[in-house]
N, C-alpha and C positions, 0 to 999 in steps of 0.2 A: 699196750693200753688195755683196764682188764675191762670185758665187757661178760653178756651172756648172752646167747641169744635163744631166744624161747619164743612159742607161737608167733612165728616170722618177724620179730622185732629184736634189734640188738639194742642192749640197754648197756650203758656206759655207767661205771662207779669205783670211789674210790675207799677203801677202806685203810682203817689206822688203829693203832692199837690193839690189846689185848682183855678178853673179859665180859661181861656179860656186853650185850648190844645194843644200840640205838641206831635206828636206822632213821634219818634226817632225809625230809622229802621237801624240796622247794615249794614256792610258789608259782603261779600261771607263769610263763611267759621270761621265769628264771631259770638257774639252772644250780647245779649240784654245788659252784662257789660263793652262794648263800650263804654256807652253812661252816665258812674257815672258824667265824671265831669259837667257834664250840667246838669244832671236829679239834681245834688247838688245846682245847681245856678241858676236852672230855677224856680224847685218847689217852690223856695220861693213866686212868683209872678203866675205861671201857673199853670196848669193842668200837667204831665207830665207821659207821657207813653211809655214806652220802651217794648219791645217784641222781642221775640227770631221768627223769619221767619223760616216756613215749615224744617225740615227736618235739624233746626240748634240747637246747646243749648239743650233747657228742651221740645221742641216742636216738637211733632212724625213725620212720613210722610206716606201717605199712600201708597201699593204699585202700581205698576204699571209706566207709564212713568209720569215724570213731568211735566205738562201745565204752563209756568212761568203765563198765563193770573188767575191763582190761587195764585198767590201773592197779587196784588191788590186787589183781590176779601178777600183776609183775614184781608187787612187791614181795608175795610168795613166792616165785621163782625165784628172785632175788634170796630170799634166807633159804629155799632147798640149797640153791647154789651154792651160799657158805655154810652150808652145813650148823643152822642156825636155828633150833628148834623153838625159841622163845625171844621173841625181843621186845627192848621198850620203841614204837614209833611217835616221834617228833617231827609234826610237819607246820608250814604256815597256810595260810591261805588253802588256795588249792590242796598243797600238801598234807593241809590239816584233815582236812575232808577227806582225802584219799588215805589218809590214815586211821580216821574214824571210819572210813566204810569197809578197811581192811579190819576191825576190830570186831565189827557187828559181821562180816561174813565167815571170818576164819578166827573167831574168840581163844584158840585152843593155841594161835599161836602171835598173843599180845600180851605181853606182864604189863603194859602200863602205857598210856598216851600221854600225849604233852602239842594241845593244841593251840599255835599262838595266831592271834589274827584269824579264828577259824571259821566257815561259815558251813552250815548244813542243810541247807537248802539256797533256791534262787528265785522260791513265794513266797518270801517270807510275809511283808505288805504289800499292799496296793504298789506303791514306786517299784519295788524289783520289779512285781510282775508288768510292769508298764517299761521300767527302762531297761531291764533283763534283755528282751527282745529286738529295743532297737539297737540298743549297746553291741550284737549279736549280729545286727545286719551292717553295723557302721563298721567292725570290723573289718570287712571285705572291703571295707572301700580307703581305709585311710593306712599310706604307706607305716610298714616296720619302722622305718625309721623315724617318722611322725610320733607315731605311737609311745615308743622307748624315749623319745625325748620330753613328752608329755608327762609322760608317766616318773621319769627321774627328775622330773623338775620340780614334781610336788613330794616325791618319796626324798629328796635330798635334804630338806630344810635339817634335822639333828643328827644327819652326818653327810658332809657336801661328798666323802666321797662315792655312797650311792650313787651315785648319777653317772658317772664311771659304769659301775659295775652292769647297772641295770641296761643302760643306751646299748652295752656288748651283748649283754646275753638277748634279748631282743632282735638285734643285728646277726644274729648263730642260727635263728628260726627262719625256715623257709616260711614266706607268706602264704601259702596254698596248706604247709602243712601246719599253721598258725588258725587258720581261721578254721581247717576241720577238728583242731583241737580244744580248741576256746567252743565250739560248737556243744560239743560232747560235755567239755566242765560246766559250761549254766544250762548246764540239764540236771546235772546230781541231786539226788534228792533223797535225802537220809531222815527226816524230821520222823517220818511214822516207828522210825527202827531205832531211836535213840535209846529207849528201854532195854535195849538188848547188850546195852555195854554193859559189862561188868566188871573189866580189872579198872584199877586207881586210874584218875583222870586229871591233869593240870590243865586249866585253861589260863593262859597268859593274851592279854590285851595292854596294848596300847595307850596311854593315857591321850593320845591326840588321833586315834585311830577312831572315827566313829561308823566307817562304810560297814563294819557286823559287830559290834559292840552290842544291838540286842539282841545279836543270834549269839553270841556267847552268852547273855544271860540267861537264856533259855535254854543251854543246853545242862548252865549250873544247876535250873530246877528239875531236867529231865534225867541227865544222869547221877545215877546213883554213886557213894565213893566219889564225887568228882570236888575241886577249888577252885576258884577265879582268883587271879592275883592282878594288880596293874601295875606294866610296868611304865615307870614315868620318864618323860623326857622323849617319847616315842611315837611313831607314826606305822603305817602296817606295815615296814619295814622292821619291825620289831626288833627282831636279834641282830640286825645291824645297825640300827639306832644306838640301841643302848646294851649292846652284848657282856657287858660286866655286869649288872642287875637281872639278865634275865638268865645267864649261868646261875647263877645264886639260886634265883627261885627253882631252877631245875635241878641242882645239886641237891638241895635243902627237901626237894620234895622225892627222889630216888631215895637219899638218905632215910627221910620217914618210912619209906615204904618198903627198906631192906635192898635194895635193891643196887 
């Protein structure tokens, strides 16, 4: 099983292919098999690295409270470890985040982002910061299992077999180490630092995603070099929704950018 383990956390990943790299970072409460139908259509041409984030999937968490500023710090461990001096990261949700705050802290080693479904803060209006917090404490009280079913019963509608995927990886998470991790994610807060990206930036959304549909347009104004694309037929399950349209827009924009 290849793992690594760095500042007391064993991080779990599986890499394919040959060539430059894309390291694919799931979303909250997902884990690293997110990301088959790209890892299937990328490796042919790229490098391709998928990994389960701290305290998700096959990757332990150590105890104590959660520093989110240790996500990004794992996905540098993660490309010292492959001997990886430049990558493109593509994350959703969560993973988009954790890849944009891996861009804005370590810029020297990002050629390009590709954020879908991606949110950069958790003030963005009045409702986050009102349901941010309860959201935060209803965690702790409502079973994984509850949870995973909820949540794949509305991410399934334009692909029923989400519901599958999602109810498992949900059911993989220890619930103690669930709620200190969800803790840490709606705390991230990257809005004042969005200036600071500067390699190319794809944002992909959802056509039926509206939970950050306006924090992605605000990141279209903030970052510089950055696209907004929609993909249609989709919900914030994005690249499993409709993973033949949203390769395309990721091929089509590596392609533009040389890469």
């Amino acid at each position: 099983m290849p793992t690594i383990t760095n500042n007391n956390v064993t991080l779990y990943y599986e890499k394919k292919g040959e060539g430059k790299a894309i390291i694919f970072t799931h979303g909250a409460s997902w884990n690293h098999k997110q990301w088959h139908p790209q890892v299937k259509f990328f490796s042919n041409h790229y490098q391709t690295v998928s990994w389960d984030v701290r305290g998700h999937g096959l990757s332990s968490l150590p105890e104590g409270q959660v520093d989110s500023e240790d996500f990004s710090k794992d996905v540098i461990a993660l490309l010292d470890h492959l001997n990886i001096e430049k990558a493109v990261l593509c994350g959703l949700s969560m993973g988009g985040h954790i890849s944009l705050q891996t861009a804005i802290r370590y810029p020297d080693r990002v050629e390009a982002l590709i954020l879908i479904g991606t949110p950069f803060t958790n003030t963005f209006n009045w409702y986050e910061k009102i349901f941010v917090p309860i959201n935060r404490f209803s965690t702790r009280l409502i079973p994984m299992k509850v949870s995973g079913r909820i949540q794949a019963n509305m991410l399934s509608k334009f692909n029923p077999t989400n519901k599958d995927y999602i109810e498992e990886a949900f059911q993989m998470i220890d619930k103690r180490n669930w709620t200190r991790v969800w803790d840490a994610v709606t705390r991230m807060e990257s809005g004042a630092d969005l200036v600071k990206v500067k390699c190319p930036t794809l944002l992909l959304q959802g056509d039926h995603d509206t939970m950050i549909m306006r924090q992605q347009k605000a990141m279209l104004e903030k970052i510089n070099n950055s696209q907004l694309k929609v993909i249609t037929n989709a919900h914030h399950a994005t690249n499993l929704d409709n993973p033949e349209e949203v390769n395309s827009a990721i091929q089509e924009f590596l392609t533009d950018n040389n890469i």
